[in-house]
PLY file of the C-alpha trace (Angstrom):
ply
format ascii 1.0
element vertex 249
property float x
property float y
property float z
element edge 248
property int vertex1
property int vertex2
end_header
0.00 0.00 0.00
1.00 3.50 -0.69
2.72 5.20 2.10
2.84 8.83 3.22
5.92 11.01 3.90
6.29 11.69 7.12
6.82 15.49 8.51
9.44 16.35 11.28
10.14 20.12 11.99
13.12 21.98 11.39
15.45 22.60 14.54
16.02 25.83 16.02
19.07 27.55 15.47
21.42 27.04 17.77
22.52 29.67 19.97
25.24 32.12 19.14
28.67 30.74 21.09
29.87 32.72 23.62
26.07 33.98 25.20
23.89 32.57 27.47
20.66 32.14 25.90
18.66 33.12 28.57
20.65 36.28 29.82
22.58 37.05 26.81
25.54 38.04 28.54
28.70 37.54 27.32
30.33 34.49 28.45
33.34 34.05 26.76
35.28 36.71 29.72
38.09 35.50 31.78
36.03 35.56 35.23
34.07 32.08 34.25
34.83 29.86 37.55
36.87 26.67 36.11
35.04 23.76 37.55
36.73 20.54 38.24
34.34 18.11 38.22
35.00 14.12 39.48
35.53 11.56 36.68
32.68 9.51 38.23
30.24 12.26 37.18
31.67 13.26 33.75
31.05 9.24 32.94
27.63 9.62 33.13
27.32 11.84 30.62
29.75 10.86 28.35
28.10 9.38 24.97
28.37 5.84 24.28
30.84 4.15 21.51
28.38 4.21 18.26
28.47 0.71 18.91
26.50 0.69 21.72
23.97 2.91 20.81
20.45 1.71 20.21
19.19 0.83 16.73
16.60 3.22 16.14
14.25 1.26 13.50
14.32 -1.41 15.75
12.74 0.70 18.91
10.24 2.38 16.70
9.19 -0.52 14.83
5.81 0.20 13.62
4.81 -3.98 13.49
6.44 -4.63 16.04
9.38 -6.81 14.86
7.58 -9.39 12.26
10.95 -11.11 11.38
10.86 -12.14 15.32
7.44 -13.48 15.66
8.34 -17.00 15.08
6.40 -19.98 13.94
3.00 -21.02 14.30
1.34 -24.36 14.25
-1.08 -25.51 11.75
-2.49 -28.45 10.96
-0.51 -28.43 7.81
2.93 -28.00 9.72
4.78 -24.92 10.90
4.03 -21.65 9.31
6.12 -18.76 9.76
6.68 -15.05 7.91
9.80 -14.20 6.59
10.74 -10.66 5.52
11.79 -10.17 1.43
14.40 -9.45 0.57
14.58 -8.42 -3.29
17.34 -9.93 -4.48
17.39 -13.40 -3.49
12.80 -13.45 -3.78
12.27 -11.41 -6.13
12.08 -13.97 -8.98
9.67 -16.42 -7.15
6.93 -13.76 -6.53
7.42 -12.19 -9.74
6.61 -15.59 -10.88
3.77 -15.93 -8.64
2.46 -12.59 -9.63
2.44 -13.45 -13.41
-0.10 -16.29 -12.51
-2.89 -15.14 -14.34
-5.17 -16.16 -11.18
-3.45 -13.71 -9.11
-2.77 -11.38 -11.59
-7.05 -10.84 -12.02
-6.69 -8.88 -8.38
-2.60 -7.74 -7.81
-2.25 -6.22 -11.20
1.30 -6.53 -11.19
2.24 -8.41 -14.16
5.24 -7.95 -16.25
8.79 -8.49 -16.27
10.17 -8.87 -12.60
11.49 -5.35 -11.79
7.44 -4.55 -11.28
7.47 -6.80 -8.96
11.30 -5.45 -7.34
10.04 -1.64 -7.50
6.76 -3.29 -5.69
9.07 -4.35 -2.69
11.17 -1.92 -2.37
8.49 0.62 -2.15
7.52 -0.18 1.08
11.33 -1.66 2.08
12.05 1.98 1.84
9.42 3.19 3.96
9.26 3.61 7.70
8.22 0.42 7.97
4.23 0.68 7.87
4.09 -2.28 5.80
6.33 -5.60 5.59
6.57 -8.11 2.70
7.01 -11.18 3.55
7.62 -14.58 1.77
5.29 -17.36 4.09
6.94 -20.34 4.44
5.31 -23.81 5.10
7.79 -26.90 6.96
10.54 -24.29 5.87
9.39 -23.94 1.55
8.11 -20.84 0.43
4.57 -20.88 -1.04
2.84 -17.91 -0.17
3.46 -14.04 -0.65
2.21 -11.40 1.91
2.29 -8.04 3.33
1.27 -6.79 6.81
0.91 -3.39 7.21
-0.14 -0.80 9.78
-4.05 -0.07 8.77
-4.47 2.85 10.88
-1.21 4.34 9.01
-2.38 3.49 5.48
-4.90 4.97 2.56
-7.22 2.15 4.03
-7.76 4.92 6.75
-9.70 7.86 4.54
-11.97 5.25 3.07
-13.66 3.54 6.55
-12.98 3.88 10.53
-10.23 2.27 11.73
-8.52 2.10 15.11
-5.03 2.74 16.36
-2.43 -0.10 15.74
-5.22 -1.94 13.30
-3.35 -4.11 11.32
-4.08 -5.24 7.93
-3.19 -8.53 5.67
-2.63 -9.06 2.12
-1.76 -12.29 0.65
-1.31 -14.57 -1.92
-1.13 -18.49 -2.62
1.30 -18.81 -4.80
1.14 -22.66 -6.43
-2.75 -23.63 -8.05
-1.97 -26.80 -6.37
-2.29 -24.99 -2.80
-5.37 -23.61 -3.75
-9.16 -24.74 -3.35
-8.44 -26.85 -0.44
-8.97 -24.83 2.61
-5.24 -24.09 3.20
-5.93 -20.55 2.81
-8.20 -20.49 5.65
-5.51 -21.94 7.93
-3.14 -19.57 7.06
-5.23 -16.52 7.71
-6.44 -18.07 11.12
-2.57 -18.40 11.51
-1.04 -15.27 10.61
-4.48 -13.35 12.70
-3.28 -15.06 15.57
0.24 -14.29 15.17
-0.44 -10.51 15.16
-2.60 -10.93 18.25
-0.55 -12.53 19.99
2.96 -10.30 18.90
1.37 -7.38 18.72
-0.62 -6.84 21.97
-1.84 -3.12 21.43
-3.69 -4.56 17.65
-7.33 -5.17 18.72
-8.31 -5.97 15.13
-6.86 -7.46 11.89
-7.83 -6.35 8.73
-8.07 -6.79 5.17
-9.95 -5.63 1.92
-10.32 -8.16 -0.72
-11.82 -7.00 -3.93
-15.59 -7.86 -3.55
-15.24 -10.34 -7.06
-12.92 -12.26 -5.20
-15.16 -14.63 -3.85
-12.59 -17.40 -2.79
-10.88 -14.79 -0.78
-13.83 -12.90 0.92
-15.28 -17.08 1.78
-11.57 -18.13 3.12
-11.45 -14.85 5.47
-15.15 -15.63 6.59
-14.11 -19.10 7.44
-11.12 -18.40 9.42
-12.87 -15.90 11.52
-13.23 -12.54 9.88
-16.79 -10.45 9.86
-17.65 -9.21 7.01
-18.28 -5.36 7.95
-19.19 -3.49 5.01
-18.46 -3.15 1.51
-15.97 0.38 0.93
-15.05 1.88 -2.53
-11.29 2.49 -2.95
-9.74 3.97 -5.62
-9.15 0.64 -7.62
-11.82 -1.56 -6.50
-14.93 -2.51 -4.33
-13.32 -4.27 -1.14
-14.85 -6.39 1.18
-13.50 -4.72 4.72
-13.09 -8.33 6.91
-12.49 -7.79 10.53
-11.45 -9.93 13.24
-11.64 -8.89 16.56
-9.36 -9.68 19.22
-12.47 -10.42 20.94
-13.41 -12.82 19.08
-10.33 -14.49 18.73
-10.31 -14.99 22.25
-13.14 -16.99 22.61
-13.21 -19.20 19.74
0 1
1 2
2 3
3 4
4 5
5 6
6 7
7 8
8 9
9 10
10 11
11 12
12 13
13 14
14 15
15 16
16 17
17 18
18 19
19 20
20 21
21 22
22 23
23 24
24 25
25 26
26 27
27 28
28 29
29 30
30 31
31 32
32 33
33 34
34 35
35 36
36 37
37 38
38 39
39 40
40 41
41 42
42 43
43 44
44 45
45 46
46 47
47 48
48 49
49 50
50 51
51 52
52 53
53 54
54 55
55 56
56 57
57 58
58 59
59 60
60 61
61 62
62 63
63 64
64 65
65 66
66 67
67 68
68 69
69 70
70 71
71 72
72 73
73 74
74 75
75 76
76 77
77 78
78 79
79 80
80 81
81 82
82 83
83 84
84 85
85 86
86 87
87 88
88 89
89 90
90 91
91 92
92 93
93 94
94 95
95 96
96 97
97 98
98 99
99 100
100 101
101 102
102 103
103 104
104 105
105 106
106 107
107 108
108 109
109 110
110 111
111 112
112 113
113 114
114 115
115 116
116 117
117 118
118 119
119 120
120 121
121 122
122 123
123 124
124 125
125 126
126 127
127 128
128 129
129 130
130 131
131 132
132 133
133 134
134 135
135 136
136 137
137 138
138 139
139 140
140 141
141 142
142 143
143 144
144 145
145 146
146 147
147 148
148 149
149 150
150 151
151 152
152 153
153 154
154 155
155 156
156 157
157 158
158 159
159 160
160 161
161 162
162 163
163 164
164 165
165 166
166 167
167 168
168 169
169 170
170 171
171 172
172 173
173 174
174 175
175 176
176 177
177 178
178 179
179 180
180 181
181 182
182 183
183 184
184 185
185 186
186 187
187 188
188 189
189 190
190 191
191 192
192 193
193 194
194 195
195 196
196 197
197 198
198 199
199 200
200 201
201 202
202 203
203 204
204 205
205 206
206 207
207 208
208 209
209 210
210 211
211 212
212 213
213 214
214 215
215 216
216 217
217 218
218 219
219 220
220 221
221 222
222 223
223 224
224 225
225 226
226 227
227 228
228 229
229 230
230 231
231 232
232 233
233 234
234 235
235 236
236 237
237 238
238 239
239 240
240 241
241 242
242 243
243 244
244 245
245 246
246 247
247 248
């Protein structure tokens, strides 16, 4: 999904050297006092080696850390997401996306730098949305992205709520399809975002209304269908699953 540049405001000016900013006296005469201050108390403000300070992305991650959520149990075998990266999976879901049955709703056919420049997109954001590859007993057969819903163009078109997080995906073989293995997935990766993500109260998504299979697969694995919202390229179903809900099923 298309994300939004984020605004920070300029700093202030710093103050001109040799005034006090609050009495704008000059303090660059001989009288200062010359303070000798114990080693013990100049450590504690003494900045830490680079290497020691904190990785910003990683504090403010907005999904709270998908590539360490783990794996889930299914009754197909362990599931688990796995962040893209675009060199080494780039070719598989370009492949996937070429599929003529997935192609009817992603509308990203063509050579696979539409699908790279689809990755990197949001790989380049602040991390509102994450592709993943999904990976069944350790193979990859499934593409998708979880993104923040409250962050995203999702958010002018219906009412969402803070840290409401929203699911795309994809099956990428015909042979995993029509056999209720996309149900288990989305009751899966629902519970995985509960359960890692404990200020979420909802999951999301927005399947294109025509996509039957889809709309039936998020019904059966727990989803409400709440209403029916036009977005700029298509009629979505908005499916909602409550944390709720999850809780006592």
């Amino acid at each position: 999904m298309a994300s939004t540049d984020a605004r920070t405001d300029a700093p202030t000016a710093p103050a001109d050297r040799g005034t006090d900013p609050e009495t704008e006296t000059d303090t660059d005469g001989d009288d200062t006092l010359d303070l000798h201050l114990p080693e013990e108390f100049v450590t504690l403000f003494r900045e830490p080696p680079a290497g020691d300070l904190p990785d910003s992305r990683t504090d403010d991650d907005l999904l709270d850390r998908v590539a360490g959520w783990g794996p889930a149990a299914t009754p197909e075998g362990l599931f688990q997401l796995v962040p893209v990266h675009v060199e080494q999976d780039a070719e598989l879901i370009a492949r996937w996306m070429n599929d003529p049955a997935v192609a009817a709703f992603w509308e990203l056919t063509g050579p696979r730098t539409v699908t790279e420049d689809h990755l990197r997109a949001q790989l380049a954001g602040d991390g509102r949305s994450v592709p993943c590859l999904g990976l069944l007993e350790g193979t990859p057969m499934s593409y998708w992205e979880i993104y923040r819903a409250d962050l995203d163009p999702l958010a002018r078109y219906c009412p969402v709520r803070p840290h409401d997080t929203g699911i795309h995906l994809l099956i990428g073989d015909g042979a995993d399809r029509g056999r209720g293995l996309g149900t288990t997935l989305i009751r899966a990766v629902a519970g995985l975002v509960l359960d890692r993500r404990p200020g979420c109260s909802r999951v999301l998504a927005e399947p294109d209304v025509r996509n039957t299979v889809s709309v039936a697969a998020f019904l059966s694995a727990g989803f409400q269908l709440t209403a029916e919202v036009d977005l700029p390229a298509k009629r979505a179903a908005l499916m909602v699953r409550e944390r709720c809900a999850r809780e006592l099923s």
